[in-house]
N, C-alpha and C positions, 0 to 999 in steps of 0.2 A: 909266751906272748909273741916271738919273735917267728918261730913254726906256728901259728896259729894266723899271722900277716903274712906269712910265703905264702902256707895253703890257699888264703883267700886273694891273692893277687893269680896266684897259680891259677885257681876254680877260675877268675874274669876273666883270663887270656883266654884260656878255651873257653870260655863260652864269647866271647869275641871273635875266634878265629873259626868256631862253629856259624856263628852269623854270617863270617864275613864270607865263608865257603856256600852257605845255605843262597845268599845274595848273588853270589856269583854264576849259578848254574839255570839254566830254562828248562822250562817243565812244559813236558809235551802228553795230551790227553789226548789220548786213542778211541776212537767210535766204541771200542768193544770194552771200555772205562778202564783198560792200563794207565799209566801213569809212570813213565820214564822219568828222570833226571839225566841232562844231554847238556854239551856244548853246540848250539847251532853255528855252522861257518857258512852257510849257502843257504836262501832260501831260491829256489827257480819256477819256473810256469808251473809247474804239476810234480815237483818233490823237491826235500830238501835233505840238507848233507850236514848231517853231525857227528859227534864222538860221544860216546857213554860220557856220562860226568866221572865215574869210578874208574874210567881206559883214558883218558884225556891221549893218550899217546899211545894209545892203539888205534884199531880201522878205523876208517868211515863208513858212517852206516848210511843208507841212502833210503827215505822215508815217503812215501806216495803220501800228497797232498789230502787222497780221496779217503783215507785210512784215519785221519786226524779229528778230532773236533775242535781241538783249540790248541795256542801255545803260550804260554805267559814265559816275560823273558825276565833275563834277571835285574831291568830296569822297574818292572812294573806292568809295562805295557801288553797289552793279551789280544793277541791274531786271532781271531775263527778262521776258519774255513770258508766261510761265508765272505768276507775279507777276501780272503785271498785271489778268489774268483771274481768278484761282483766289483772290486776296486784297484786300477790300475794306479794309482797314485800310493796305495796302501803297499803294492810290491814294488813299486818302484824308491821307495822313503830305503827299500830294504836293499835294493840292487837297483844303481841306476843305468844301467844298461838299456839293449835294445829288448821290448817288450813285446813276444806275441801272444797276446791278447784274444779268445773270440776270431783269430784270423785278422785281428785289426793293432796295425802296430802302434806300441810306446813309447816314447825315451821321454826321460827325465818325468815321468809322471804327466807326459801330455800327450793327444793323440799326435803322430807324425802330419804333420802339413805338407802342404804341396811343397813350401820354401826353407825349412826343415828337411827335408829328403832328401833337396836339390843341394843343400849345406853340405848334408853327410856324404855324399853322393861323391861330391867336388875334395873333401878334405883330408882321401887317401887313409884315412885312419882303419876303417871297417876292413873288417876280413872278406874274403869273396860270399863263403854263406850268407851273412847279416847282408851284400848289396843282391846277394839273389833274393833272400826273402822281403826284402824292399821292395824290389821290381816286381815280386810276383804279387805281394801284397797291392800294389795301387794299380796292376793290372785288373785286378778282380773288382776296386774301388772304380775303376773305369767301367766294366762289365754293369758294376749296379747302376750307376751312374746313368749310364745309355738306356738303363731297363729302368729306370724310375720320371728320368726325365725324357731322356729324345723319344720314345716310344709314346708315351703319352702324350708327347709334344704332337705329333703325326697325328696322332687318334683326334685332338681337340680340333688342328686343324680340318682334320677333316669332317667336320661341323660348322666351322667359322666360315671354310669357302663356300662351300653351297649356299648358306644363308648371304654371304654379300652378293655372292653372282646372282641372287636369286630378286634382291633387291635393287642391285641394277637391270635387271632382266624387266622386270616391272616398270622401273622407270622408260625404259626404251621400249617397252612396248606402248607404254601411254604415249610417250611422243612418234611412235608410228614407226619405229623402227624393224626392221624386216630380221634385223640380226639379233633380236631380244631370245626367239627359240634355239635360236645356235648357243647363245651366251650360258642359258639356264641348262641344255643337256650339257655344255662343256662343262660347267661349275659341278651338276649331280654327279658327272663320271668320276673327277678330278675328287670330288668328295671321297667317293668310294672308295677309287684308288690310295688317297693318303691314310684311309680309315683301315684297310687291308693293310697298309705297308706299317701302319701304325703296331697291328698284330703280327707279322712278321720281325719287324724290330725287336718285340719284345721278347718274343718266343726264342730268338738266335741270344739275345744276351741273356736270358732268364739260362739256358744254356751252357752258356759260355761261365758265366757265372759258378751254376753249379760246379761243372767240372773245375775248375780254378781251384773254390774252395777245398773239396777233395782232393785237389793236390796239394795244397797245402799246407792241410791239415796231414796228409801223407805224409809228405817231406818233412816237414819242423815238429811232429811233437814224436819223434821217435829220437830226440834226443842230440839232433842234428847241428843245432842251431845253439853258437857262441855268442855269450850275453857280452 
């Protein structure tokens, strides 16, 4: 009886200590349906960095994002890939660091603000990389900025003035004014011209823009950039 209560305390250790190893380890599913058992220590923009579950104390292996289909960890909880791209809050739960995103930064799971920036900016902490890719990032936020709004802004005006000088023009003509023809060619030219500088704006920051973004993306995803 007494071997007969070993063996069966014995058999529930291991298969308790089978669980409690099974619990402990993430499971990563590969596009091409592998199926690893890993310790994850890092997940980053575009790969992450683990240890075999069976080397725990051997290399790190360093794993493209684009190569995954999923990861379930050993809470429970399961990343796609889909996640990882499409949700800045979703990599930031896992590292909160600074986030480059799309070209568009994150910390702490929110986009970067203007008064955010100007925080980090101010509080010495950031490495010189993380305040380049700052500045460079809300350079190109400027870039769009000028080509979404001041460019258009020009373009409408230059519709709005013609039509008021046009309806002053009117009126000083009705009242017999000699300067109603001066007022209206001044308004159409003044149209044109902010209607043209309207396209010029946009053209120089639509531009400026591009090239931004491709340096950007040049500089920070080649591995450059400390979270």
């Amino acid at each position: 009886m007494i071997m007969k209560s070993q063996a069966r305390i014995t058999t529930s250790i291991i298969f308790l200590l089978a669980a409690l190893i099974t619990n402990a380890q993430d499971t990563i599913y590969f596009n091409d349906a592998t199926i690893v058992s890993a310790k994850i220590n890092e997940v980053g923009i575009s790969e992450i960095k683990c240890h075999r579950f069976d080397n725990l104390s051997g290399p790190t292996y360093i794993v493209l994002k684009k190569d995954i289909n999923r990861i379930r960890y050993s809470n429970g909880k399961i990343d796609t890939i889909t996640t990882f791209n499409s949700n800045p809050k979703e990599v930031s739960a896992i590292n909160n660091g600074l986030q480059l995103i799309d070209t568009k930064i994150y910390y702490g799971g929110k986009h970067l603000g203007q008064f955010k920036t100007q925080q980090l900016l101010r509080n010495n902490s950031l490495s010189e990389n993380q305040i380049n890719l700052i500045k460079d990032v809300k350079r190109l936020e400027l870039y769009d900025r000028n080509k979404r709004a001041l460019a258009p802004g020009l373009f409408a005006l230059g519709f709005v003035v013609p039509a008021i000088t046009s309806l002053s023009a009117v009126g000083m003509a009705y009242a017999g004014d000699n300067g109603a023809a001066t007022l209206f060619i001044a308004g159409v030219a003044a149209g044109v011209a902010l209607r043209v500088s309207g396209h010029v704006v946009f053209s120089i920051y639509k531009n400026k823009s591009k090239a931004k973004k491709l340096e950007i993306l040049k500089k920070y995803t080649q591995g450059e950039i400390i979270y």
